[in-house]
C-alpha positions in Angstrom: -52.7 57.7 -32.2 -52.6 54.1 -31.1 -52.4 53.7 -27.0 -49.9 51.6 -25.7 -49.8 47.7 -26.4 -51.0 45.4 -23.8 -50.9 41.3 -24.1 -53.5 39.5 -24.6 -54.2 37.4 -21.6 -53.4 33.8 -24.0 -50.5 35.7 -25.3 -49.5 36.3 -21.1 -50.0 33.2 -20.6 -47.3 31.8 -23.2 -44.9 34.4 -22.3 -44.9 33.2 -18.8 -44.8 29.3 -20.3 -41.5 30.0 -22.4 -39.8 31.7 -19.8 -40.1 29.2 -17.5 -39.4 26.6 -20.3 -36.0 28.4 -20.6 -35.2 28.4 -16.9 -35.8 24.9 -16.6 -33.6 24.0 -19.5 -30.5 26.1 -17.5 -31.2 24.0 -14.5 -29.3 20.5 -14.5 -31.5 17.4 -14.3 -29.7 16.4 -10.8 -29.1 18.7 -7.8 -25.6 17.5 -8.2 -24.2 16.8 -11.3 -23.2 13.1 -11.1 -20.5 13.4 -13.8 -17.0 12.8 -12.3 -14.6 10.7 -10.4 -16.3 8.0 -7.9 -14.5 6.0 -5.6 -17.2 2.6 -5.5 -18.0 -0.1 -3.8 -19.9 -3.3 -4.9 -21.4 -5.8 -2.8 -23.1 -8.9 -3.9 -22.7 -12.5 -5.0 -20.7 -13.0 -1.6 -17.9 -10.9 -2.7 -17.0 -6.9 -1.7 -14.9 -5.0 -4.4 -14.3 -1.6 -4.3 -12.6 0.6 -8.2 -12.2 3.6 -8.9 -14.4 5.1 -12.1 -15.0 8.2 -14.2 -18.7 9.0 -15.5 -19.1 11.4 -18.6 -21.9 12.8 -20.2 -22.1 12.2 -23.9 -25.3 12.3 -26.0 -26.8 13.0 -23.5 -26.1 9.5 -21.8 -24.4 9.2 -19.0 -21.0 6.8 -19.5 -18.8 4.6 -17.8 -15.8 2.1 -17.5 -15.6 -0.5 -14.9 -14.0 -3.7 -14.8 -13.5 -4.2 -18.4 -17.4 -3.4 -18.4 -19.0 -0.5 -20.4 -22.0 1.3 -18.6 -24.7 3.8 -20.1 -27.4 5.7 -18.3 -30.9 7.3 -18.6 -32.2 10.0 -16.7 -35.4 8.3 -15.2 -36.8 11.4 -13.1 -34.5 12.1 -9.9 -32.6 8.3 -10.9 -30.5 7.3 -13.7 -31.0 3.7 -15.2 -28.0 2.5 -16.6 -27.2 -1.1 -18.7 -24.2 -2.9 -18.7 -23.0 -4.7 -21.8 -18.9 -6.3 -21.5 -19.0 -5.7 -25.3 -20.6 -8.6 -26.8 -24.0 -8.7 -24.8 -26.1 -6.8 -22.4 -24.7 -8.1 -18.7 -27.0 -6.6 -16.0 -28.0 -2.7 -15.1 -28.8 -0.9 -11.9 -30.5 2.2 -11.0 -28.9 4.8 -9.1 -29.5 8.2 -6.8 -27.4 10.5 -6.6 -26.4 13.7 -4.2 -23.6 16.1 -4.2 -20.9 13.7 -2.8 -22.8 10.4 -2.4 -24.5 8.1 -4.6 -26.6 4.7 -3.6 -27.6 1.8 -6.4 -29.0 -1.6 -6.7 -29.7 -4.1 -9.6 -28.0 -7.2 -11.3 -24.9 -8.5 -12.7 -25.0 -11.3 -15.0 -28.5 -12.0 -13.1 -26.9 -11.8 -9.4 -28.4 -8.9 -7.5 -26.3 -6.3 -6.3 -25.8 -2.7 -4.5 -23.2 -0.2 -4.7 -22.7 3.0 -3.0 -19.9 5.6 -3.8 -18.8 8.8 -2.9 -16.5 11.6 -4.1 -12.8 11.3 -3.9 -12.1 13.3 -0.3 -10.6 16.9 -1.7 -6.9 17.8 0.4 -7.5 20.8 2.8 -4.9 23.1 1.1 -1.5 22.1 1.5 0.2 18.8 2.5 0.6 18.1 5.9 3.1 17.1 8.6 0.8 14.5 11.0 2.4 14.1 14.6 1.4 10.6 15.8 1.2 9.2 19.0 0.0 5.4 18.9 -2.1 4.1 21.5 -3.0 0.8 20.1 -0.8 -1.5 18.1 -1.9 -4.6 15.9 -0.1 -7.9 15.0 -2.3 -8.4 11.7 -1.9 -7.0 8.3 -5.8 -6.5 7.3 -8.3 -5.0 5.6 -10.8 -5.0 8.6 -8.9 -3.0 11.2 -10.0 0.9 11.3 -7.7 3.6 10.3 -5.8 5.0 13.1 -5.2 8.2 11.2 -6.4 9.6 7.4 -3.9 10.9 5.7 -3.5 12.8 1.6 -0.9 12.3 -1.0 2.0 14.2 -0.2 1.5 14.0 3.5 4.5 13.2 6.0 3.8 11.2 9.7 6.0 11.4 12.1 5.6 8.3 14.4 7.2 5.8 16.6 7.2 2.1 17.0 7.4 -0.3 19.4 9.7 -3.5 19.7 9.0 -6.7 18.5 8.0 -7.7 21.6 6.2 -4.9 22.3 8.4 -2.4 24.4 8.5 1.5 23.4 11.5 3.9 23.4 11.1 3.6 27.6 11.3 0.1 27.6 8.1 -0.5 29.2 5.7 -3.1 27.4 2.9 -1.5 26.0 1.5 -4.2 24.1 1.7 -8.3 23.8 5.0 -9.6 21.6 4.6 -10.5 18.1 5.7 -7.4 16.1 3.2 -5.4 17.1 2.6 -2.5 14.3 2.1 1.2 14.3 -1.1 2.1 12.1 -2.7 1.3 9.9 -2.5 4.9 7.9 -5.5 5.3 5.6 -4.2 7.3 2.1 -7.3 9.3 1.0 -7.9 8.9 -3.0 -5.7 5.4 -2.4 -7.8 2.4 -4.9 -7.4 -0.9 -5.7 -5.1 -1.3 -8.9 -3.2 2.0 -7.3 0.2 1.7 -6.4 1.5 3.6 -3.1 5.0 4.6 -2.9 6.3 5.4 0.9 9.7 7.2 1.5 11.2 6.7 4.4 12.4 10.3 5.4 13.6 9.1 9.3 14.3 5.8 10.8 15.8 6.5 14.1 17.1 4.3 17.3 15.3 5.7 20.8 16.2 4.3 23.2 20.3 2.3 24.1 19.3 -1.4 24.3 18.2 -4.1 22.1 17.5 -7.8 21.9 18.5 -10.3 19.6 18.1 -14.7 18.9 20.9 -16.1 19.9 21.1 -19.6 17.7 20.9 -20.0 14.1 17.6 -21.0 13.2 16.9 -24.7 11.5 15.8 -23.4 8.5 19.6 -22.4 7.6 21.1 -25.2 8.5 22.3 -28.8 7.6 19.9 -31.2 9.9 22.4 -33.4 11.2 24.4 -30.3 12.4 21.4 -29.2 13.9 21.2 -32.3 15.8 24.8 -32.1 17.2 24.3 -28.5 18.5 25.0 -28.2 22.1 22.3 -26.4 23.6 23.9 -23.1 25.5 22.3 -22.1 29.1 22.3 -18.6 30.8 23.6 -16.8 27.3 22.4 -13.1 27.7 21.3 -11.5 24.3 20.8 -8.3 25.5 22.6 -5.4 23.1 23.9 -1.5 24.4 23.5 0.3 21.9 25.8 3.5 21.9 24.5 5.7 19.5 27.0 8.4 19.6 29.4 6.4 18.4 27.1 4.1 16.3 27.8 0.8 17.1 26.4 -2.5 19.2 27.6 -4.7 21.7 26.9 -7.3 24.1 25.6 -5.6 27.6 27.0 -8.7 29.0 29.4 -10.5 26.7 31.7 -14.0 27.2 34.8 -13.4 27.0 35.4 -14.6 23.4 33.2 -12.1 22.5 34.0 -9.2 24.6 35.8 -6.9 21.9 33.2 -7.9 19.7 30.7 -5.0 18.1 28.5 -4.7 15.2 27.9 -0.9 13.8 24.6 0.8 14.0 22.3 0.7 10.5 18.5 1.2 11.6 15.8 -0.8 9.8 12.1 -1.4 9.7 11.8 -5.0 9.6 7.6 -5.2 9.0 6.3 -2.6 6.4 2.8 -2.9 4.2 -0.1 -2.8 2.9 -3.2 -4.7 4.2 -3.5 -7.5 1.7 -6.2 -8.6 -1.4 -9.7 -10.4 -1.0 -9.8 -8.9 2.8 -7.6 -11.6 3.4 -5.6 -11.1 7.3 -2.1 -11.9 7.9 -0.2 -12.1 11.3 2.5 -9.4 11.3 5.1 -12.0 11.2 4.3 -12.9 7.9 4.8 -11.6 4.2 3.7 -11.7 0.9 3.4 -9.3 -2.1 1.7 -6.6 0.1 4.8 -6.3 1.7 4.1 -7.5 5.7 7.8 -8.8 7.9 10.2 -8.3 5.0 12.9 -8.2 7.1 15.3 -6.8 4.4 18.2 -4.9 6.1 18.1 -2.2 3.1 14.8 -0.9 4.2 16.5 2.2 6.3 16.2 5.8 6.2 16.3 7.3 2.5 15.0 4.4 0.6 11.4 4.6 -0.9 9.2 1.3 -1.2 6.3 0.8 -3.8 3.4 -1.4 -2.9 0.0 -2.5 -4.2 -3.3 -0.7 -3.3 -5.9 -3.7 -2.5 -8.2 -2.0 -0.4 -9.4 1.5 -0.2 -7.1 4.0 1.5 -4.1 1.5 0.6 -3.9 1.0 4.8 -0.1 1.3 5.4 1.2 -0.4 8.9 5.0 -0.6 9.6 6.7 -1.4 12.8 9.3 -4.3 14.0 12.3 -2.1 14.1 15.8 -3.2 14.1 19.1 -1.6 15.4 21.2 -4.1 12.8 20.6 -7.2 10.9 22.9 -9.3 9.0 21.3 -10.7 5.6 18.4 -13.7 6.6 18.0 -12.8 9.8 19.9 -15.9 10.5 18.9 -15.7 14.6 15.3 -15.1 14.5 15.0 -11.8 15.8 17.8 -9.5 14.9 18.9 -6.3 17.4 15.2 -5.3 17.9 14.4 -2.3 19.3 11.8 0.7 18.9 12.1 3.2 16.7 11.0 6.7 15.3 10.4 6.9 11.8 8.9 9.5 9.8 7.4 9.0 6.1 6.0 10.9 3.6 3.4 8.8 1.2 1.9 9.0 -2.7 -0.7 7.3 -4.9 0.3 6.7 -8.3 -2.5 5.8 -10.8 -2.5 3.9 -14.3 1.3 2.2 -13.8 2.1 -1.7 -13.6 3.2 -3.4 -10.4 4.8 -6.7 -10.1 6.0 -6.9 -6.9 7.3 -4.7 -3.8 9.7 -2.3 -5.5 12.7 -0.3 -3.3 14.6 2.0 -4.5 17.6 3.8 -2.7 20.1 6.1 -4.3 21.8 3.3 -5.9 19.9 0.6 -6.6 16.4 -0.5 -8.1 15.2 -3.7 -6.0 12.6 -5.9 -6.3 11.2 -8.8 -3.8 10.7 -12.3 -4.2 8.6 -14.2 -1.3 7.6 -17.7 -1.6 8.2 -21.1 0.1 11.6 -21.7 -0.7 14.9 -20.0 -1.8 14.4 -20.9 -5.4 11.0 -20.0 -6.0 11.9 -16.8 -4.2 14.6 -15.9 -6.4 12.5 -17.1 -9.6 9.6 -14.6 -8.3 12.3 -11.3 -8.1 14.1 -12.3 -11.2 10.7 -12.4 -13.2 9.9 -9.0 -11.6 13.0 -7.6 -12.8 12.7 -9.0 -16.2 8.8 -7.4 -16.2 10.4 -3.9 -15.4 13.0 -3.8 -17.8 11.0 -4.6 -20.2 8.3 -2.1 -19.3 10.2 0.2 -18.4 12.4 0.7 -20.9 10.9 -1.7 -23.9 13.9 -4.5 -23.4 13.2 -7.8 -25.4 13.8 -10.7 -23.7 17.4 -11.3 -25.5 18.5 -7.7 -24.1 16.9 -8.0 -21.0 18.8 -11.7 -20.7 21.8 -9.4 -21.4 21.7 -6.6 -18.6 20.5 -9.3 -16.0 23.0 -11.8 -16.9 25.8 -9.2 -16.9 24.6 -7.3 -13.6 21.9 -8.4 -11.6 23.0 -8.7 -7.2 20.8 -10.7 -5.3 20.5 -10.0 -1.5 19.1 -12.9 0.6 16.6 -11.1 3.1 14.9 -13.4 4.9 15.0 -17.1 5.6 13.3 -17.9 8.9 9.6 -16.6 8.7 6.8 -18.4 6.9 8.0 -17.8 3.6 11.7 -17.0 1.8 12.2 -13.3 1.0 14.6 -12.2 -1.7 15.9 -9.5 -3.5 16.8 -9.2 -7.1 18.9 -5.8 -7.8 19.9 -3.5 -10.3 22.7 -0.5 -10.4 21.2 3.2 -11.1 24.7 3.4 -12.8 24.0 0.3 -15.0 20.1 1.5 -16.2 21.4 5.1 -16.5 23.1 3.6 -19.9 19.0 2.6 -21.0 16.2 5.2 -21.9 13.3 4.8 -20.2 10.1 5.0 -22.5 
């Protein structure tokens, strides 16, 4: 009878060579995989820009998408060497590390160096939340370079407060220099350039009983020869009670022409937006397609505004509050006061944007800021135009018909830097169009 079988010490040795063999083919090439969603940021040729890209494994190449661009990688020990190519010719390449959230790179574009870094998307703990936030510091810029305050999700709400436009809180003690100074900036986690954020404005509250307003037309609205002949008016107090119980404004001290006089209560946030492209900074009396001093006496409580992402984590400021405003802001300042406002935000990804859209239960409104009245209204017409006819596939003959037969425009603002104004649409009137 044969004894038991017992390997030979070459046939041991190749046992022990294909098992490991096999354990190394089960174990990735990276400690991490590096396949995935990346939030980047490039740096070189004196320019920052910062997307948003997806890398997939095919072939065993690694593959992605960026800025029209198509990149594909090799596995070069613990790197991966990718090349770029826009489609027609090879256009640079880089070599990157990778770890489990982070990933480091440098090479060339078109022959400029350049680095990158990127990391994961942040991942929501649980649930969405309700942020309580108590501002300490407020800002009279609309910018890229000023450090979140507070680092929020999709689906979050904040409830806030603001101060005046010249700077006094719900106690009417000054907290901060004049100038619309502005509660934030709110940092959207997952938020990228090309993104659009949508805010909805849950709660836009009066605290406190007074307000102060301008008390002269400003010379941008009118003729100049009747702005010669104005008589100038001395000790005119533009100080406002405001009674909220009963919701309306008046004159703490009125003349007595205007002592029966009042104006009702609507509340408004007169600055609201984003920080704007190419790390450019704008004073928070000023406005553009990142939103900024809108001064649009529609933006109150219910309405939801959409506005472009140009900068990582969108940074959303909003502050200037008003009691009441009548269309233009005719005076300068309207009733300003403080305010508590609460907001819940979103991201939305892959969908055109033309310009700040608001939308309140029954209208769909676009903006149009530029230097004067008619480019203004040229800029919210054209917006309007772009989202019928994305929206709901319009040709320009039909689109010609629903604007011609139904378009409102609202003037919003005519005494800041730049002309703001609003091109709007019924809910009633689209409801008879099917969206695509």
């Amino acid at each position: 009878m044969r004894g038991p079988h017992y390997p030979r010490p070459r046939d041991a040795r190749l046992s022990v060579m294909k098992s490991a063999l096999l354990a190394m083919a089960a174990i990735p090439l990276f400690a991490a995989d590096p396949s995935g969603t990346w939030e980047l940021i490039m740096r070189g040729g004196q320019t920052v820009s910062a997307n948003r890209t997806t890398v997939s494994v095919k072939d065993g190449k690694y593959e992605f998408l960026l800025m029209g661009m198509s990149y594909r990688g090799t596995a070069d020990g613990e790197r991966i060497r990718f090349t770029c190519t826009d489609g027609t010719r090879d256009c640079g390449g880089f070599t990157a590390s990778f770890t489990g959230e982070t990933m480091t790179a440098s090479g060339n574009l078109d022959g400029i160096p350049m680095e990158w870094t990127g990391r994961r998307p942040a991942a929501r703990p649980g649930t969405p939340s309700r942020h309580e936030f108590v501002p300490s510091t407020f800002y009279r810029q609309f910018s890229a370079d000023t450090a979140p305050a507070l680092r929020i999700f999709p689906g979050d709400t904040v409830h806030t407060t603001t101060v005046d436009a010249g700077g006094r809180d719900q106690n009417g003690e000054r907290r901060v220099f004049g100038g619309n100074p502005l509660t934030g900036p709110f940092y959207v986690e997952g938020a990228m350039p090309g993104d659009v954020l949508v805010v909805k404005l849950n709660r836009v509250r009066l605290n406190r009983d007074t307000a102060q307003s301008g008390d002269q037309v400003v010379p941008s609205a009118l003729n100049p020869g009747m702005l010669r002949d104005l008589p100038r008016i001395k000790e005119f107090d533009a100080t406002w009670a405001l009674d909220r119980a009963v919701g309306v404004g008046r004159l703490k001290n009125p003349t007595p022409k205007l002592q029966n006089f009042q104006v009702p209560l609507r509340p408004m946030m007169g600055c609201i937006g984003v920080a704007p492209p190419a790390h450019q900074t704008f004073r928070s009396g000023d406005l553009g397609d990142w939103g900024g001093n809108l001064d649009y006496n529609q933006m109150v409580e219910g309405v939801t505004v959409y506005f472009p992402v140009n900068t990582p984590g969108a940074l959303l400021y909003i502050g200037d509050g008003h009691a009441a405003q009548g269309d233009g802001e005719l005076t300068g300042d309207a009733l300003e006061t403080s305010m508590e406002v609460e907001f819940t935000v979103d991201v939305q990804t892959n969908v055109p944007f033309f310009r700040p859209r608001i939308e309140s239960d029954e209208y769909v409104m676009f903006s149009g800021v530029a230097n004067s009245l008619g480019e203004a209204l040229q800029a919210a017409t054209s917006a309007m135009s772009r989202y019928l006819a994305t929206r709901y596939g319009l040709n320009p003959a039909e689109a010609g018909v629903v604007l011609g037969s139904s378009m409102k425009y609202d003037i919003a603002e005519v005494v800041d830097p730049r002309v703001h104004v609003v091109a709007k649409l019924s809910k009633k009137v689209l409801e008879g169009l099917k969206a695509q």
